[in-house]
C-alpha positions, 0 to 999 in steps of 0.5 A: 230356464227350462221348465224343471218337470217331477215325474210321479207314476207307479210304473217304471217303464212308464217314467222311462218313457216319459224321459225319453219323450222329454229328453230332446225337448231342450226347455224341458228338464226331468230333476226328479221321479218317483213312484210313491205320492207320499214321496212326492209331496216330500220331493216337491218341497225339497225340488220345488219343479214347475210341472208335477206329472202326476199319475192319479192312481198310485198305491198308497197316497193317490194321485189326488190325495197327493196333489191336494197335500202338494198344493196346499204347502205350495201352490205354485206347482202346476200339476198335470195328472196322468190317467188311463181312464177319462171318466168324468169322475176322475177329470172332476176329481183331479181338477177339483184337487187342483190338477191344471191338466188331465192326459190320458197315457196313450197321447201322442208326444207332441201332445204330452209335450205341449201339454206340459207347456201350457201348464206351466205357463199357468194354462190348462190342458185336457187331452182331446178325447177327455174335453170332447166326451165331458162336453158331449155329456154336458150339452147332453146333461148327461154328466154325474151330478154326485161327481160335481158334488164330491167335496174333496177339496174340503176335507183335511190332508189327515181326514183324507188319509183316514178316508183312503184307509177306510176304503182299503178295509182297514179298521178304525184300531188298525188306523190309529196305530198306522196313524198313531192317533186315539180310536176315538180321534179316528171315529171322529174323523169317520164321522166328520167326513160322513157329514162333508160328503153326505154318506151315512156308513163305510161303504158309502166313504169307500164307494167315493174314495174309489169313484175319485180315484183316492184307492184303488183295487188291492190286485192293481197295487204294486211294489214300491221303488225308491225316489231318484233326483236327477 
């Protein structure tokens, strides 16, 4: 059976690429892709892939958030996250969501391919640049410990979404109608994540939200198209 692969990126002619990577590969199927992560969530119960390549910044649902949701209603998809960048807060945050593979975009092919390999065989796979720099900065104690501490992984699906909302400028009344949720109940949420990630005002939620790559600046976002299965 090949190793069925959802492909999940704001860009399309970085998916376009990336199926034309895969195509010969003959244990590799492409059943899916789209460039939204709340279609992806949805896309991953209905398909059920092996592999997610998930792009970590994504307008709307990030790439993180995204992943968390996924693995929370199934935990057997493996996913690989997709980056331009390998800062450490992004490789912490993207593993603490659960990623089983960090790729930067500029890997080789034989790189993408074999990563998607070991993934899916319950491995982990970090691209060579990403896993020198981390441990350099480990052996020279230079990682950031406030990365380390980042609690992602505590905080609910709905506090998550309230978060990414919060860094985006939204208000507390605009969430709630976007949420349809009380402004009460939205405070609260405000007010719980402030206590899990040890931050005591908006600005502090908004600086972790973009440091984990949960949103990302407004002038980076672009337009949305359409899921596609395959």
């Amino acid at each position: 059976m090949p190793i069925r692969v959802l492909i999940v990126d704001d860009h399309k002619i970085m998916r376009d690429g990336i199926k034309a990577i895969l195509k010969p590969a003959v244990d590799l199927e492409v059943v899916g892709e789209t460039d939204s992560g709340v279609d992806a969530v949805q896309l991953v119960r209905k398909l059920r892939p092996d592999v997610v390549m998930m792009d970590i910044n994504l307008q709307g649902m990030s790439g993180i958030e995204a992943t968390i949701e996924m693995l929370r209603h199934n935990p057997d998809t493996k996913v690989m996250m997709l980056s331009m960048y390998d800062d450490e807060h992004s490789v912490i945050s993207a593993v603490k969501a659960g990623a089983r593979g960090f790729v930067l975009k500029r890997a080789s092919d034989g790189d993408l391919i074999q990563a998607l390999r070991m993934v899916s065989q319950g491995g982990t796979y970090l691209s060579p640049k990403v896993s020198d720099r981390l441990l350099e900065r480990i052996q020279k104690g230079t990682v950031d410990e406030s990365t380390q501490a980042l609690p992602l992984a505590d905080l609910s699906p709905r506090e998550i979404q309230v978060l990414r909302l919060i860094a985006e400028g939204k208000t507390s009344k605009e969430i709630a109608v976007m949420l349809d949720l009380s402004v009460q109940t939205v405070r609260s949420y405000r007010k719980a994540m402030m206590k899990k990630l040890n931050v005591n005002n908006v600005a502090g939620l908004t600086q972790l939200a973009l440091a984990t790559g949960l949103t990302r600046p407004q002038s980076f976002a672009s337009g949305g198209e359409s899921a596609q299965l395959f």
